[in-house]
N, C-alpha and C positions, 0 to 999 in steps of 0.2 A: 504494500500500500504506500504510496508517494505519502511524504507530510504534509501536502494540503490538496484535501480533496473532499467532497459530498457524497454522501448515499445517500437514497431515501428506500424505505422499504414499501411495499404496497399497501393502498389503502386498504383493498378487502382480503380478509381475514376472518374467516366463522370463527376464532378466537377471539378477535378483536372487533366485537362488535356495541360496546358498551359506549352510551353516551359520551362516556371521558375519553377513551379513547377517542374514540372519531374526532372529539372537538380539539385534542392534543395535535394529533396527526401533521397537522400542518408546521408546526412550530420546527424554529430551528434553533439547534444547539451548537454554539462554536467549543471544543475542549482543546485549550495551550498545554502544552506540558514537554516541557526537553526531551522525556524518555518515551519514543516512538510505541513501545508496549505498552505504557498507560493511556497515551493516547486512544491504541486499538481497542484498548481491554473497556474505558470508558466511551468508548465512540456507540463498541459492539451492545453494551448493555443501553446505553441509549436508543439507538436506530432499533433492538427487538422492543422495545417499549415504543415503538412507533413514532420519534422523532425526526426528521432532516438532521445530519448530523454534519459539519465539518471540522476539521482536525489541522492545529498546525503545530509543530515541532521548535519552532524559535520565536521568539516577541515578534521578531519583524514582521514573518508571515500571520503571527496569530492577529496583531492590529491591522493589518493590510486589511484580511478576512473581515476582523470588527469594524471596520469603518465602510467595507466596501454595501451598497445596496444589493440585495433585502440585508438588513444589519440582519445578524441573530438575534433571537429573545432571550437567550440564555449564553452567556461566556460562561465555561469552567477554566480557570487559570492555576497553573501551579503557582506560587511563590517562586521559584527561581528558575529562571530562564534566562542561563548565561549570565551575563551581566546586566540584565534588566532585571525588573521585578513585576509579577504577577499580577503585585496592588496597580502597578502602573496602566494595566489592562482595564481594572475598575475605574480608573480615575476619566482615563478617557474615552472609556465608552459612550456610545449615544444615550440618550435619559430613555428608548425603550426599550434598550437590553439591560435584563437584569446581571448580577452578578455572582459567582462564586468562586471563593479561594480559597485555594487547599495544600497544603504542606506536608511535609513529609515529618518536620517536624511541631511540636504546640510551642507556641509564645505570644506569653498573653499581647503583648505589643501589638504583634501583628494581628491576634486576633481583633484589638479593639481600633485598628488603623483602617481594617477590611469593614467594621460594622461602621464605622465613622465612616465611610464612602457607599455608605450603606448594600452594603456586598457579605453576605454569609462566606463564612469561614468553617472546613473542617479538617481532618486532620487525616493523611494517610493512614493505613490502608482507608476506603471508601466504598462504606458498606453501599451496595446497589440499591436497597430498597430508600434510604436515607437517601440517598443522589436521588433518584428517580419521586420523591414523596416532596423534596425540597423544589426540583425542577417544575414540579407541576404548578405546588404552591405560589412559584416565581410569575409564574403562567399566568394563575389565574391571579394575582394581584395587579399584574398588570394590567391582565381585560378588562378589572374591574372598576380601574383606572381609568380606560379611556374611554368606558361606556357613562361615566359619572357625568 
């Protein structure tokens, strides 16, 4: 898999036939993170959860992606990527992608630097159902946002 690319998986699915699903379906998720396997490994539990998913491997690609139209709804950024930092994805995202940072290691610092750019923070490993239960929640606060 190249470091920055989309899949999208199909809409119909006799699995995935539930209100939430279908209304998720369209949403995209961009995941940054230096190591090409966590990438894959968070791309793949995304896109079977029925997401748009893209993937980039270094800040530059991963901001390119964030800025480029349709923005994502959702960045996942690691904390270090190279010589850049992960927050720096939160800060400059567009106001309707949401955000989330994740580390390999906990420090309170950064956890309250990430909530202060109002960006949820958790911590390696990255339990699937917690990503996947966060990402929706990201979702629907921001629908709920622009339908107010």
């Amino acid at each position: 898999m190249s470091p920055v690319n989309a899949r999208a998986v199909p809409l119909a699915s006799p699995a995935r036939t539930s209100w939430r699903y279908n209304r998720l379906v369209a949403a995209r998720v961009l995941v940054v993170d230096d190591e090409p396997m966590v990438v894959d490994a968070l791309r793949e539990v995304l896109a079977d959860a029925g997401y748009v998913t893209l993937g980039a491997t270094s800040f530059e690609d991963g901001r390119r992606l964030l800025l480029a139209p349709p923005v994502p709804d959702v960045v996942v950024a690691d904390v270090r990527l190279g010589r850049y930092n992960g927050l720096q994805l939160a800060v400059l995202r567009p106001q309707a992608t949401a955000a989330i940072v994740i580390s390999g290691h906990w420090d309170e610092v950064l956890e309250a630097e990430a909530r202060q750019h109002g960006a949820v923070y958790f911590q390696k490993p990255l339990a699937s159902p917690a990503l996947l239960e966060t990402v929706a929640r990201l979702i629907a606060e921001k629908s709920a946002q622009g339908s107010t």
